[in-house]
KOLTI-641799 format. One record per residue (C-alpha): residue number from 1; x, y, z. Coordinates in pm, 1 decimal. Example, Ala and Ser with C-alpha at 12.3 -4.5 7.8 and 13.67 -1.06 7.14 Angstrom:
 seq     east    north       up
   1   1230.0   -450.0    780.0
   2   1367.0   -106.0    714.0
***
This chain:
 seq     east    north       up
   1   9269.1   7199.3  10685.4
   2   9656.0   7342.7  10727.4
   3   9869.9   7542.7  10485.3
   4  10140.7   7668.0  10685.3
   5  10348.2   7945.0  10467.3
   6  10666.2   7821.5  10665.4
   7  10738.3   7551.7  10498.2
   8  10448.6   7511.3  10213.6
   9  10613.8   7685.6   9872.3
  10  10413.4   7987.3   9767.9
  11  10671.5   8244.1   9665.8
  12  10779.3   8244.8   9291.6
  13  11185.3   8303.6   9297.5
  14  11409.8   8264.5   9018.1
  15  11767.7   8175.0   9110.4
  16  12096.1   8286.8   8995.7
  17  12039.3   8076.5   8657.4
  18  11738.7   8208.9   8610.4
  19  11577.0   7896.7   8662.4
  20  11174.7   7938.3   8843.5
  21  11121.1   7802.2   9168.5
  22  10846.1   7822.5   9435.7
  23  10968.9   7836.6   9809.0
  24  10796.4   7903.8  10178.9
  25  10924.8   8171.0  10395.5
  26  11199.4   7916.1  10543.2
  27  11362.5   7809.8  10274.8
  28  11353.4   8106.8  10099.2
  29  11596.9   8276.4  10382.4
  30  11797.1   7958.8  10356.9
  31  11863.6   7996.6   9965.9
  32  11835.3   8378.3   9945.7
  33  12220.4   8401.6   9867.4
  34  12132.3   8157.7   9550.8
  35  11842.8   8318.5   9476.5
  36  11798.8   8611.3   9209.5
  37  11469.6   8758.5   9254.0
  38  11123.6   8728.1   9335.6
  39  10927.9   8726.2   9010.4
  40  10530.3   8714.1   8984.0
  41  10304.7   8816.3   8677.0
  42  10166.3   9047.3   8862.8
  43  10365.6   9375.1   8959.9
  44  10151.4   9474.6   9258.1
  45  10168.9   9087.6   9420.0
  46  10531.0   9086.4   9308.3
  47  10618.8   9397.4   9538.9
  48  10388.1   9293.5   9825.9
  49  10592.9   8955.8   9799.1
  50  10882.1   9174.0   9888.5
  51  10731.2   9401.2  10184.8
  52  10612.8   9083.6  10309.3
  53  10964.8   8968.8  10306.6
  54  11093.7   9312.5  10450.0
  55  10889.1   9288.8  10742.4
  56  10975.6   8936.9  10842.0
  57  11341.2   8989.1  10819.6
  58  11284.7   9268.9  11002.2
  59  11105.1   9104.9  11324.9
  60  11339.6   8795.5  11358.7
  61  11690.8   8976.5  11277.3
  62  11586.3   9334.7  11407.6
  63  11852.8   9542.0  11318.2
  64  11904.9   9884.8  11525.2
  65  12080.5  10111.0  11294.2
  66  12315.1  10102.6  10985.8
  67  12613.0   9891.5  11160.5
  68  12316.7   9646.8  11233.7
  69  12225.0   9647.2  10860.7
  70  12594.8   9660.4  10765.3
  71  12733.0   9367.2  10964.2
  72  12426.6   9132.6  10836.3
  73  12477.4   9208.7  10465.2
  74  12865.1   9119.7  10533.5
  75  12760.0   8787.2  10718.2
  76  12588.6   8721.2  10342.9
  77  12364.8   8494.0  10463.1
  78  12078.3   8501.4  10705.8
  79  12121.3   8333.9  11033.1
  80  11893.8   8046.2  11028.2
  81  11904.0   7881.6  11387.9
  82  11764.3   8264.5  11474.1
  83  11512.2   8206.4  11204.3
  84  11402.8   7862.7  11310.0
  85  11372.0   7999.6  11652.2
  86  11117.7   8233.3  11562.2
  87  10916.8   8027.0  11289.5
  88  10900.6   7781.6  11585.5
  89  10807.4   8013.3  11826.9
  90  10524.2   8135.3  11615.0
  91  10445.3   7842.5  11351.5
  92  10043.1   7845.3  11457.8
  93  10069.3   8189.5  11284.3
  94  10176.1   8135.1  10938.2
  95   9864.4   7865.7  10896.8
  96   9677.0   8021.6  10574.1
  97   9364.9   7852.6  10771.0
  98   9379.3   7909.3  11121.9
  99   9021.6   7936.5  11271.2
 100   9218.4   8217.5  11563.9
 101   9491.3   8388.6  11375.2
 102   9519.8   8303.2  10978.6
 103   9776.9   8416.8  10807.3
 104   9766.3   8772.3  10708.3
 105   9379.4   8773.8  10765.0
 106   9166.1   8762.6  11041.6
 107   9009.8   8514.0  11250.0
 108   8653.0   8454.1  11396.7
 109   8453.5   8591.3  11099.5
 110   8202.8   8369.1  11089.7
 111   7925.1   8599.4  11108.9
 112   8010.7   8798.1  10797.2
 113   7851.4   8652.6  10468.2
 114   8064.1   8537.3  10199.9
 115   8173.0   8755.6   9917.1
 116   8398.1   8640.0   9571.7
 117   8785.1   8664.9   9603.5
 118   8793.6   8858.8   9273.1
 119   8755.9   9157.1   9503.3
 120   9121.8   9111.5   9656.2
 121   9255.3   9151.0   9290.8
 122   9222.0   9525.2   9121.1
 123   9256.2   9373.7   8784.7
 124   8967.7   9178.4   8752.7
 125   8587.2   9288.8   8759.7
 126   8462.4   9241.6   9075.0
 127   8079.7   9391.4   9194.7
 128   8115.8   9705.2   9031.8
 129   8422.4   9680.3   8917.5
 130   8388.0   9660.6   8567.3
 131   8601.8   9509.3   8319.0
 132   8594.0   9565.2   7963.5
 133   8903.0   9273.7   7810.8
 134   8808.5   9009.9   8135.4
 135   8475.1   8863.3   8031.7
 136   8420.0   8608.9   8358.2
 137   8185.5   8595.5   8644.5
 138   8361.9   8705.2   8992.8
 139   8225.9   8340.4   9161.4
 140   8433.3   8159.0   8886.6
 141   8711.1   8281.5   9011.3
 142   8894.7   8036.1   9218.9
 143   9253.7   7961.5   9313.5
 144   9484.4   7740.4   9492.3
 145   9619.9   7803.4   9858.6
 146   9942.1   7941.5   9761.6
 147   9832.0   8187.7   9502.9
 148   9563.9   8297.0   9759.4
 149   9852.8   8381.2   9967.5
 150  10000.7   8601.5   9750.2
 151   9710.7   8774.0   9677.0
 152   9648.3   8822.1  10050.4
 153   9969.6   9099.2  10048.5
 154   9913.5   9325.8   9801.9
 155   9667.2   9434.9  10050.6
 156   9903.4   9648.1  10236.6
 157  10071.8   9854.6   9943.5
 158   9824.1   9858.6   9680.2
 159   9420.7   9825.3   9825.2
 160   9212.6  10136.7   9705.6
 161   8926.3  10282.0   9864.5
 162   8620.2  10090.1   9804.4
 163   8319.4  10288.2   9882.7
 164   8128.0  10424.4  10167.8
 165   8390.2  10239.2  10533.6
 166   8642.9  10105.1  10267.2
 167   8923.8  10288.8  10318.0
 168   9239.2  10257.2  10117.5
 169   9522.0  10128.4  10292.1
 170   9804.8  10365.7  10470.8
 171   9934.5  10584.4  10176.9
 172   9616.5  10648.2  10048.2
 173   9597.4  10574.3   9657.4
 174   9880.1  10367.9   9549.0
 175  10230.3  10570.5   9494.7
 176  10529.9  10470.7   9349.7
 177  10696.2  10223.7   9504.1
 178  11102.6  10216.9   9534.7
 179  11259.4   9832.1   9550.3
 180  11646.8   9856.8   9598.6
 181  11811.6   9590.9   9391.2
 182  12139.2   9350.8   9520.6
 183  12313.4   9110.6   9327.0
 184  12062.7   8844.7   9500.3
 185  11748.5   8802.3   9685.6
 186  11950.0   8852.9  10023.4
 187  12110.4   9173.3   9960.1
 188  11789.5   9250.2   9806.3
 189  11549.0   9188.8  10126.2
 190  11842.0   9372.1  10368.8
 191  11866.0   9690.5  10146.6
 192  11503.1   9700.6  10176.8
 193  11499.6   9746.1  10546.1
 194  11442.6  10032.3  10668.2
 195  11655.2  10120.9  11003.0
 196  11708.7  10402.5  11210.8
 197  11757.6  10744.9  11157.1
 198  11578.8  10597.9  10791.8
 199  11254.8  10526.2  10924.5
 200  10980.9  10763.9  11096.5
 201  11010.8  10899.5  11424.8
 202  10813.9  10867.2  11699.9
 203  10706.7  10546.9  11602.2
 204  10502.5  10245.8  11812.1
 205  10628.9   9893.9  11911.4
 206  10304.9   9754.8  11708.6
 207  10419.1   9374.8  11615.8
 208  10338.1   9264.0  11210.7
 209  10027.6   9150.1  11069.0
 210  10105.5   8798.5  11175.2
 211  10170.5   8828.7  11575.4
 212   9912.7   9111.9  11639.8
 213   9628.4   8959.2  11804.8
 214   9401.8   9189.5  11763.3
 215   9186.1   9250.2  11467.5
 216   9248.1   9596.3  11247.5
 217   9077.8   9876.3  11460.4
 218   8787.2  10003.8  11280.3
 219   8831.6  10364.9  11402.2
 220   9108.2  10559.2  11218.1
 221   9436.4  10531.4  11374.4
 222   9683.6  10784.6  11442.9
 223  10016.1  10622.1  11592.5
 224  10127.7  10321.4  11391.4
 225  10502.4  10078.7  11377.4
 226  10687.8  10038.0  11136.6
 227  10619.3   9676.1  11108.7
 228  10271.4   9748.1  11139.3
 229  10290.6   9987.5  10844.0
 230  10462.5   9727.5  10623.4
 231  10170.6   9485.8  10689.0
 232   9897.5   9740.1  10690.0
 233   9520.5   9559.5  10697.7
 234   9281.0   9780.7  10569.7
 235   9050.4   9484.3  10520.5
 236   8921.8   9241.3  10752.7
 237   8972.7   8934.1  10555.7
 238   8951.9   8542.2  10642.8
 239   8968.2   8295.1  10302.1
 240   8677.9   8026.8  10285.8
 241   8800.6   7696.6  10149.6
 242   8633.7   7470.0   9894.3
 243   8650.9   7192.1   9679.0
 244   8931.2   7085.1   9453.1
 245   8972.1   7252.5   9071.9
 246   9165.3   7413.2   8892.0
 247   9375.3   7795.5   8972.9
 248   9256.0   8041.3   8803.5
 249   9603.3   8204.0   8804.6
 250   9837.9   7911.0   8752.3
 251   9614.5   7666.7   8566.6
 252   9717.1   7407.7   8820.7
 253   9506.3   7147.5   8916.8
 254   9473.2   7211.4   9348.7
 255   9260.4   7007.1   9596.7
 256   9156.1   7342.0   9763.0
 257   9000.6   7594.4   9560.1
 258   8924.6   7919.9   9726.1
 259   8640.6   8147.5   9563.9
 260   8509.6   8304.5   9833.0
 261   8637.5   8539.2  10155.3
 262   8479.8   8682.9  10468.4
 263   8567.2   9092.0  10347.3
 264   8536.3   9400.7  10532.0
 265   8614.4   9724.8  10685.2
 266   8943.2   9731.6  10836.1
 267   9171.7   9988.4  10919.7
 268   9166.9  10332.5  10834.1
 269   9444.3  10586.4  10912.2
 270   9481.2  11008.5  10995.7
 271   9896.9  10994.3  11048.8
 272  10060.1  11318.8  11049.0
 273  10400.8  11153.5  11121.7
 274  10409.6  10813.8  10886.1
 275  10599.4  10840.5  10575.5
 276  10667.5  10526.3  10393.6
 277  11054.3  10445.0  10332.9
 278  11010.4  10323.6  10036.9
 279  10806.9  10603.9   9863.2
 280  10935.5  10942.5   9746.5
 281  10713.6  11255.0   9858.0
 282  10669.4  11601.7   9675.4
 283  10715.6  11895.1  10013.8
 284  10494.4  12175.8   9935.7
 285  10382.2  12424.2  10186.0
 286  10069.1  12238.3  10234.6
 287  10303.6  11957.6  10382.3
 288  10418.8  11619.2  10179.1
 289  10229.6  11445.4   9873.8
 290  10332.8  11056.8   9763.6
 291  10402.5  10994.0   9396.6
 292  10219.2  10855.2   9216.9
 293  10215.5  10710.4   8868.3
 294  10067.8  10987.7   8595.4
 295   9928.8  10873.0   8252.6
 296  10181.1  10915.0   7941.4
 297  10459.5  10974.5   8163.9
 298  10772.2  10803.0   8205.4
 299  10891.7  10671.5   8536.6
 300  11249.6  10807.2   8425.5
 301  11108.3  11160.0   8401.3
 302  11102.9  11130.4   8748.6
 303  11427.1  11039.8   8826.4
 304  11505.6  11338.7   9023.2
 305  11249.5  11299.9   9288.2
 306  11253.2  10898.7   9296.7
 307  11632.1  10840.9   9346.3
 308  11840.2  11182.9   9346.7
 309  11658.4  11478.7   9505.0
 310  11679.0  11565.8   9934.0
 311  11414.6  11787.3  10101.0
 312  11535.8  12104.2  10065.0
 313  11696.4  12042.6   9717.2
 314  11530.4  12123.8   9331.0
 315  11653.9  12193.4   9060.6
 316  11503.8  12548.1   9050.5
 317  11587.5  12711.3   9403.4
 318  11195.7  12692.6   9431.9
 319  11123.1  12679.7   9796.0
 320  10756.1  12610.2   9818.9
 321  10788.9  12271.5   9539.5
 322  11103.8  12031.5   9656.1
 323  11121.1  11651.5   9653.2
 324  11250.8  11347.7   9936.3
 325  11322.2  11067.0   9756.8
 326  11287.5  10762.7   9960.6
 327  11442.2  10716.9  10253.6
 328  11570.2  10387.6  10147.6
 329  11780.5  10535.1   9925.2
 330  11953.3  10777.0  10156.8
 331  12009.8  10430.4  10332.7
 332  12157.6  10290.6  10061.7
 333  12412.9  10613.1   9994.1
 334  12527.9  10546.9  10376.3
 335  12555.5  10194.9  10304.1
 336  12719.7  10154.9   9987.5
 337  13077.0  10267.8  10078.4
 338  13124.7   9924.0  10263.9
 339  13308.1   9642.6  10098.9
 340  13035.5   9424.7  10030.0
 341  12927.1   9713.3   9728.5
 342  13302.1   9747.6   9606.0
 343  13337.8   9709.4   9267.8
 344  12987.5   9777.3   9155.9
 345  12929.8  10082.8   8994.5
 346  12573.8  10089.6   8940.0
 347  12261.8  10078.8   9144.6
 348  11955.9   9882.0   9012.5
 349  11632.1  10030.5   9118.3
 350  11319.4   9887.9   9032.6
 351  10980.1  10037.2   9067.9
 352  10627.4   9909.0   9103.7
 353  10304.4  10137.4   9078.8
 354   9917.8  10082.0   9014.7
 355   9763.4  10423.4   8905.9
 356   9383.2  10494.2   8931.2
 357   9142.8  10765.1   9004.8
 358   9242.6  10842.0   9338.7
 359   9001.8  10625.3   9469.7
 360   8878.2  10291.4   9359.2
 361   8903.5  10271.6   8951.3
 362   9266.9  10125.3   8817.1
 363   9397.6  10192.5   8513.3
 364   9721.4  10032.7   8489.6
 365   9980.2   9846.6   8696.1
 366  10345.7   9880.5   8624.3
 367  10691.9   9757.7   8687.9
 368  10984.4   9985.1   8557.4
 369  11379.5   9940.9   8633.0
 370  11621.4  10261.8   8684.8
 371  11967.1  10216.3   8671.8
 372  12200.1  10489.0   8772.0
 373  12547.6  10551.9   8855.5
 374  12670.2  10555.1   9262.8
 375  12839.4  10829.1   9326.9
 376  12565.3  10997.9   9149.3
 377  12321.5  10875.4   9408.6
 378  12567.7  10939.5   9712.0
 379  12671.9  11273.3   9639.8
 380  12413.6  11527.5   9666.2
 381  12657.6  11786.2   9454.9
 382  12500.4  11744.2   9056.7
 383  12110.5  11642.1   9187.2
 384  12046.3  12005.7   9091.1
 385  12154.6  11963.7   8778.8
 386  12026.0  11658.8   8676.7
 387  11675.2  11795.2   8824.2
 388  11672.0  12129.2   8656.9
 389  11787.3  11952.4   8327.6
 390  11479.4  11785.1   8321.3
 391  11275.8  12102.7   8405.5
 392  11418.4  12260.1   8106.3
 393  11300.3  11990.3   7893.9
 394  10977.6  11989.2   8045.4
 395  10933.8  12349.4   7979.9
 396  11042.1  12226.7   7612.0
 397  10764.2  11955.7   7607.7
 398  10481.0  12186.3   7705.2
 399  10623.4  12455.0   7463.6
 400  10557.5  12198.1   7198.0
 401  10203.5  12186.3   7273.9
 402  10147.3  12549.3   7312.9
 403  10345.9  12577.0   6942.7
 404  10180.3  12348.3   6758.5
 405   9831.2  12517.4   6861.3
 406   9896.5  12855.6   6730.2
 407   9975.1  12613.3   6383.4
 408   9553.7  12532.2   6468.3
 409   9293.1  12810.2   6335.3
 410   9251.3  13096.3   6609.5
 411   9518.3  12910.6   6830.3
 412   9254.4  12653.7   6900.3
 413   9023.6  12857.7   7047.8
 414   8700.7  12706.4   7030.2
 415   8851.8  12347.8   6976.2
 416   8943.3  12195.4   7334.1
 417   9065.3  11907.0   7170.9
 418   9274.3  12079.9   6861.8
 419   9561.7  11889.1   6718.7
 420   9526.7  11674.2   7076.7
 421   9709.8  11351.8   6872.5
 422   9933.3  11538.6   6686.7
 423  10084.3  11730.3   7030.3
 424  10130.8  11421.5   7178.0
 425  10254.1  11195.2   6913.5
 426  10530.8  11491.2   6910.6
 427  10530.7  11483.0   7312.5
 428  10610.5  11129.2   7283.6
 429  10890.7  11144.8   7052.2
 430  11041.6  11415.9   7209.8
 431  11074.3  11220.5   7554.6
 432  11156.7  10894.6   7359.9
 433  11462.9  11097.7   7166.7
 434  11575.4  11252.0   7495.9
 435  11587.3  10946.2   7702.2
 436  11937.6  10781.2   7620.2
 437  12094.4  11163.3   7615.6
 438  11932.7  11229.8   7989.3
 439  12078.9  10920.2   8088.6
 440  12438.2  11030.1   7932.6
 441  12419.5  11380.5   8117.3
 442  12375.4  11160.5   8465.3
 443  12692.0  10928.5   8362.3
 444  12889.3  11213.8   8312.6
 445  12768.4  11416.1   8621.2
 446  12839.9  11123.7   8814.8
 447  13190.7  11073.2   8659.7
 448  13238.9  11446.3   8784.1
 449  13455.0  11498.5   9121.0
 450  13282.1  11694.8   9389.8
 451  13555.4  11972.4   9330.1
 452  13533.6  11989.3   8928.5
 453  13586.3  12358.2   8789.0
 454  13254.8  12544.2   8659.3
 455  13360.5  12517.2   8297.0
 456  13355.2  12163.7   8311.3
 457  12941.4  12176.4   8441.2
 458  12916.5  12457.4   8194.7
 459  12992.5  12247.4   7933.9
 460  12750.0  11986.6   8024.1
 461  12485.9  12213.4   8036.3
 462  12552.1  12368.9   7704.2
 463  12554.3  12021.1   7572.2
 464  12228.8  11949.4   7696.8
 465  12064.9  12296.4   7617.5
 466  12208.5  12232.1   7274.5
 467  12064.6  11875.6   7268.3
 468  11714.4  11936.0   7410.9
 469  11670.0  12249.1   7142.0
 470  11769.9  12029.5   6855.0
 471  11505.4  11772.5   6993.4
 472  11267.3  11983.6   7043.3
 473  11293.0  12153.8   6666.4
 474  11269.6  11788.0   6522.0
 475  10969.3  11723.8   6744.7
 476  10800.8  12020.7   6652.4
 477  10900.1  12086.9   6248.8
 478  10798.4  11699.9   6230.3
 479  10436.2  11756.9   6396.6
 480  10378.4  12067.2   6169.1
 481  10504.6  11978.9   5835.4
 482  10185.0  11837.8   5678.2
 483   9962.8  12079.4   5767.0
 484   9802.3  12320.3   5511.4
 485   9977.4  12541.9   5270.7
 486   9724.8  12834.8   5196.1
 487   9768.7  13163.9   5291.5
 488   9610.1  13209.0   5626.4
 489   9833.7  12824.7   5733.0
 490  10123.9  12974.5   5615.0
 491  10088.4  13269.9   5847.0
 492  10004.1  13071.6   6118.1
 493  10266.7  12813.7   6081.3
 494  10526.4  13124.3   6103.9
 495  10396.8  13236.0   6421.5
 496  10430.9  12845.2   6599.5
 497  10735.5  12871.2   6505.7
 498  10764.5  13178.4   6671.9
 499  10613.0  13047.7   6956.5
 500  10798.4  12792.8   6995.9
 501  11174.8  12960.0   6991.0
 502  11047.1  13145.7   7242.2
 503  10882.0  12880.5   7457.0
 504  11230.9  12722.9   7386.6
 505  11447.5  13058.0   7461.9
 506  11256.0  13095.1   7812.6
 507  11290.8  12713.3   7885.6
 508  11672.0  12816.4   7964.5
 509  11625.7  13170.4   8030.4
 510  11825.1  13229.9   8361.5
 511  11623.9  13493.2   8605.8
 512  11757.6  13795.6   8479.1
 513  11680.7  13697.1   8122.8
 514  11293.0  13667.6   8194.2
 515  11274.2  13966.2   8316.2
 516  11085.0  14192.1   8069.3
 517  11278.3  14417.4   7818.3
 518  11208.5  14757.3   7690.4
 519  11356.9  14971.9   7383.3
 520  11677.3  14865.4   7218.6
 521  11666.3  14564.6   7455.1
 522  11331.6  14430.8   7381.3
 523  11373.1  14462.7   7013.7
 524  11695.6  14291.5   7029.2
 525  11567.0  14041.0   7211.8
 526  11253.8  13956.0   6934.9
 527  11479.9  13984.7   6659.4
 528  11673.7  13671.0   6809.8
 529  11379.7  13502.6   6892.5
***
């Protein structure tokens, strides 16, 4: 049989209305400039929709540099007697079923016994995988053509490591994943593309998943492309047809249901030199770390690292703990003084994650949006100060929980789990109170001129010092103010309190001010706090 991704509609797209559509890879470049968005239930196939989309943009228009980039997002539309050029020159390999090269898989697997598709999706149990809210057998689980399609590339950004020859795919467990937003699905796809000096040195002319005709080496591979990369087969995959019935994932009645696969090994990677575009990387002196979602916190916690923060900078002056944030968005602040950006003041990030165990367990998948002002994200002057804003409420947050422990008999001592809920029901409203005033400070850092005088930052900074504190008090007189009234809870209510205006003093404390007191000085400084 033939399903040829050209031209056969697999991609969910809304368009400017908002109105759903499902396109192939041809008509999707011809309507990008109508089109809003790619939009899929699923977060992790929703973003490996869009590095799909990267990377074939990327082979036919292959732009050199940011003029490159620059003069195609001015065109505003994608050149499509280039793109029919290349879908014609390689049509045999966008066939979902080609026996040689299928689409996004690999061919000749015949030999290899047939295993249930569940295992290409994280969210649903699959051998032993277990899942606790999805009561279904993995060999019921069949879809249609198309939706096997999309599951066939969140391969790339998003498999895990799946036991003993299963490794995960090129950044190891899933990081965060940055997705620069346009006004449509074309400015979209070229902001997303990566160019030179933005992408990895030292890189090889490896071809995408697609044209490479060999299978993914088995051995671990040190020298990768960047199209490569973006198309990244850490399985050895080929989809096994079968009767008609209905998709799993749409519902839709489809005369090919696919419930099994050919799966294996595939490749495996030891690269010093790759570092995704799209991801932002903590640089300690052990070299750079992805990241990566964290449980109970907020993506916009992080919105130093993910969108602000340049090797080299923190908000600190901390040498061995600084932040890149993608590279793609260091594109985007060279980019975004053209005139196809004029008039827009914001920049609409959106980011996609899957967090597990560091190896093969998931616990959640997510898709959160950041928007923040340009000239925020283009001038490097105020990243410092947003960052060490948020490292002062930090400090704040974990003050709380050492505070409200000295409120618990002998500090807690004893109790590992000691007023756990009740530190991070306060935890949780701290961060949800100090949300809409973080996102105030960046307006008006942004809305500061490169030049402005130090009492106009001063002021900011008392503002948010002033803010935080008051926060914080709320958080913490709210968490403590049922506990017990004897005696002995009375005294140890005073001291978290005590605690915690000093967990709060030192969360502002400039250098000098930590260091330790003695005499006069030190008693002044305990009567304050």
């Amino acid at each position: 049989m033939n399903y040829n991704v050209i031209n056969d509609p697999f991609i969910p797209v809304l368009d400017l209305d908002g109105q759903p559509h499902e396109l192939g890879l041809r008509e999707l470049l011809r309507r990008a400039p109508m089109l809003r968005a790619v939009q899929d239930p699923s977060p992790t196939v929703e973003f490996g929709l869009y590095r799909l989309l990267t990377a074939l943009v990327l082979d036919i228009f292959r732009p050199r540099n940011t003029e490159d980039l620059a003069d195609l997002l001015d065109a505003g539309t994608f050149d499509m007697a280039a793109a029919d050029a290349y879908f014609q020159r390689y049509a045999n390999r966008f066939d979902l079923f080609h026996p040689q090269h299928p689409f996004l898989q690999t061919g000749g697997m015949t030999a290899e016994a047939d295993k249930p598709l569940a295992a290409l999706l994280p969210t649903l149990p699959s051998g032993t995988n277990a899942g606790h809210f999805h009561h279904a057998h993995e060999k019921d689980f069949g879809v249609s053509p198309a939706a096997a399609a999309r599951l066939l590339t969140l391969m790339a950004p998003f498999m895990t490591a799946g036991g003993a020859g299963l490794a995960p795919s090129i950044n190891g467990a899933p990081p965060w994943y940055v997705l620069i937003g346009g006004r449509n699905l074309f400015e979209t796809l070229c902001l997303n593309c990566p160019v030179p000096p933005f992408v990895p040195e030292g890189l090889t002319d490896m071809p995408p998943a697609w044209r490479n005709d060999q299978p993914p080496a088995t051995d671990r591979c040190t020298r990768t492309s960047l199209l490569e990369a973006l198309t990244w087969r850490p399985r050895r995959v080929q989809l096994v047809p079968g009767e008609p019935g209905r998709c799993a994932l749409t519902g839709r009645e489809t005369p090919t249901l696919i419930r099994a696969m050919k799966f294996t090994a595939g490749a495996s990677c030891a690269l010093t030199t790759w570092r995704d575009p799209s991801v932002a990387y903590r640089i300690t002196k052990d070299g750079p770390i992805v990241l990566r979602p964290q449980e109970g916190k907020e993506v916009w916690r992080d919105t130093g690292p993910l969108a602000l923060l340049h090797e080299g900078e923190d908000g600190q002056g901390d040498a061995t703990v600084q932040y890149q944030r993608p590279r793609l968005v260091d594109q985007f602040a060279t980019l975004s003084g053209d005139d196809w950006w004029s008039g827009r003041p914001d920049l609409a990030i959106v980011l996609y994650g899957m967090r597990t165990d560091l190896k093969m367990k998931v616990f959640e998948w997510q898709r959160e949006d950041l928007v923040l002002p340009v000239p925020l994200v283009v001038h490097s002057k105020f990243h410092g100060d947003a960052q060490a804003a948020m490292d002062s409420a930090g400090a704040v947050a974990m003050g709380l929980r050492a505070a409200i422990k000295k409120a618990y008999e002998r500090d807690g001592a004893g109790n590992a789990q000691a007023f756990e809920e009740r530190i991070a029901e306060a935890q949780r409203r701290f961060w949800a109170d100090l949300r809409r005033p973080y996102e105030a400070l960046l307006g008006r850092l942004a809305g500061l001129s490169v030049d402005e005088n130090a009492a106009q930052i001063t002021h900011l900074r008392d503002g948010w010092k002033a803010t935080v504190e008051t926060l914080g008090r709320e958080a913490f007189e709210d968490a403590i103010r049922d506990l017990d009234a004897d005696a002995k809870a009375l005294k140890r209510r005073v001291e978290a309190r005590k605690e915690f205006h000093k967990r709060q003093f030192f969360a502002f404390a400039t250098p000098d001010q930590r260091k330790p007191k003695k005499g006069k000085a030190a008693a002044a400084e305990a009567a304050v706090l």
